[in-house]
N, C-alpha and C positions, 0 to 999 in steps of 0.2 A: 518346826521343833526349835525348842530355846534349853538353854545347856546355860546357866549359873554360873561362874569362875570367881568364888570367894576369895576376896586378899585383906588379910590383917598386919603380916610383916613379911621380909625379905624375898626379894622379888627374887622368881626362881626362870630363867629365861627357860631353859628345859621344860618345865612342868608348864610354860606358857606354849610355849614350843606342841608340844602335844598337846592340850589343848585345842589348838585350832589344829591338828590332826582328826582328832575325837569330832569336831564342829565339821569337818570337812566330810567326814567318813558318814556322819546322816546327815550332813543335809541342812544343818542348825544354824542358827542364830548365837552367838554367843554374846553373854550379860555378865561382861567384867564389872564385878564390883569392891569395889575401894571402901573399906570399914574400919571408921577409926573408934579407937576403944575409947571413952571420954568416962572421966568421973561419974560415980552416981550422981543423979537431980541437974548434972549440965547439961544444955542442950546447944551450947555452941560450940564453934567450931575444935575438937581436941590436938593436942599432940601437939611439937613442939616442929623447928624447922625440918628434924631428920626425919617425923612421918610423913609431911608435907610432902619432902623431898622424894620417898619411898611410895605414895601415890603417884606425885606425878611420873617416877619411871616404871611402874606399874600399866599406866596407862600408856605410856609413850612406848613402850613393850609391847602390850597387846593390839596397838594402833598398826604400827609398823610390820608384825608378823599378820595381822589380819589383811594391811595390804597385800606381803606376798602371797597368801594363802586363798586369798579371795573369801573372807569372812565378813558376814556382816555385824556389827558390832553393835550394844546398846549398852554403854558405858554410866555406872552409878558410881556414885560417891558419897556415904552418908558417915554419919557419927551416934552412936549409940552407945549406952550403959549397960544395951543387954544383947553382946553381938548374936547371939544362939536368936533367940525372938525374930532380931533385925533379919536374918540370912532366911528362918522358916517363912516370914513376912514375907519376904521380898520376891522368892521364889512364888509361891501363890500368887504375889499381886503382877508379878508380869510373868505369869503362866508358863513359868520353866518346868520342861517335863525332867529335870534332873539338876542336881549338884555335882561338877565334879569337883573330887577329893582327892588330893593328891600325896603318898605315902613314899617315904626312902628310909629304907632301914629299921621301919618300925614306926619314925615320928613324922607329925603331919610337916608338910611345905605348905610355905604360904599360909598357912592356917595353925594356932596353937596344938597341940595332938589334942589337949584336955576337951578345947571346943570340940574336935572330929569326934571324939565318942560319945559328947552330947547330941553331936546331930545325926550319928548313929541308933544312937536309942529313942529322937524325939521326932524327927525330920519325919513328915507323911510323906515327902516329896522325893521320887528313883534317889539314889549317890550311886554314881560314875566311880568307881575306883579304878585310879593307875598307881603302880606301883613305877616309881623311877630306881632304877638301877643305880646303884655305888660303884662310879668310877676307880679307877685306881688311881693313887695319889699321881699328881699330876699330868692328867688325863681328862679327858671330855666321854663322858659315855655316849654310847652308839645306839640310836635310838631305833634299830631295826629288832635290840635285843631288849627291848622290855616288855616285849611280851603278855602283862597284867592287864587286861582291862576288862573287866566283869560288870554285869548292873545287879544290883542288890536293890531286892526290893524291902517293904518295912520288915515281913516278917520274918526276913532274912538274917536282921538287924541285931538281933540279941545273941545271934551266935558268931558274928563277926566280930563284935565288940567283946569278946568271951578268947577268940582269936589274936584279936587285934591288943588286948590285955596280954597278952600272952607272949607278945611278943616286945611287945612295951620291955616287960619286966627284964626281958633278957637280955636288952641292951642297957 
């Protein structure tokens, strides 16, 4: 089994954190990938030092917990103008049986929320949803109490996104 781990901004050590949970609990493979957002028509490398800097502790994150954890790792790095395409692509071409998507409070981690609801409505490929707990201010949450993790298949998908709207709006 191979498990997808989409990253576009701020690296979330929690939501990496369980991730290789989720990798451990079947069995998977995990396919950290690094997606920089680039202008339309470019195709070299985007982003300026602070993306740069945000893959490499991305990576250097997923390396280190995939040591503890005993994960095996197939780590990507690409740039693309159409991240929604790039993550459906990629998934397909190294035969990930799922996305995980990672949710706190209503908005996506690690991922724009706008992008999670297009890969809600477009994605053919399982989405992993976990839900991360909100800490209380100055606090670490306790990762025995999150409790969310459900697979959602496509046809699932139009009434999560209808949910998932829903609670957008109320934050």
């Amino acid at each position: 089994m191979r498990l997808l781990l989409p990253f576009t901004h701020t690296v979330e050590v929690e939501a990496i954190d369980d991730a290789m949970r989720v990798a451990v609990a079947q069995s998977a493979t995990l396919v950290p990938l690094s997606l920089s957002v680039s202008p339309d028509g470019q195709t070299q490398r985007c982003g300026g030092p602070e993306t740069l800097a945000q893959t490499r502790h991305f990576h250097a994150v997923t390396q280190t917990l995939a040591r503890h954890y005993h994960v095996s790792l197939e780590r990507l790095e690409i740039s693309s103008h159409d991240p929604l395409r790039s993550i459906i692509a990629l998934a397909g071409e190294y035969r990930c049986d799922a996305i995980l998507i990672f949710l706190r409070a209503g908005q996506g981690v690690m991922l724009e929320t706008s992008l999670l609801r297009q890969l809600m409505e477009q994605s053919t490929c399982n989405l992993y949803f976990v839900r991360l707990s909100s800490p209380p201010a100055g606090q670490t949450s306790d990762h025995s109490k999150i409790g969310l993790f459900r697979r959602f298949r496509r046809q699932t998908c139009r009434s999560m996104t209808l949910r998932f709207s829903a609670l957008s709006k109320r934050l």
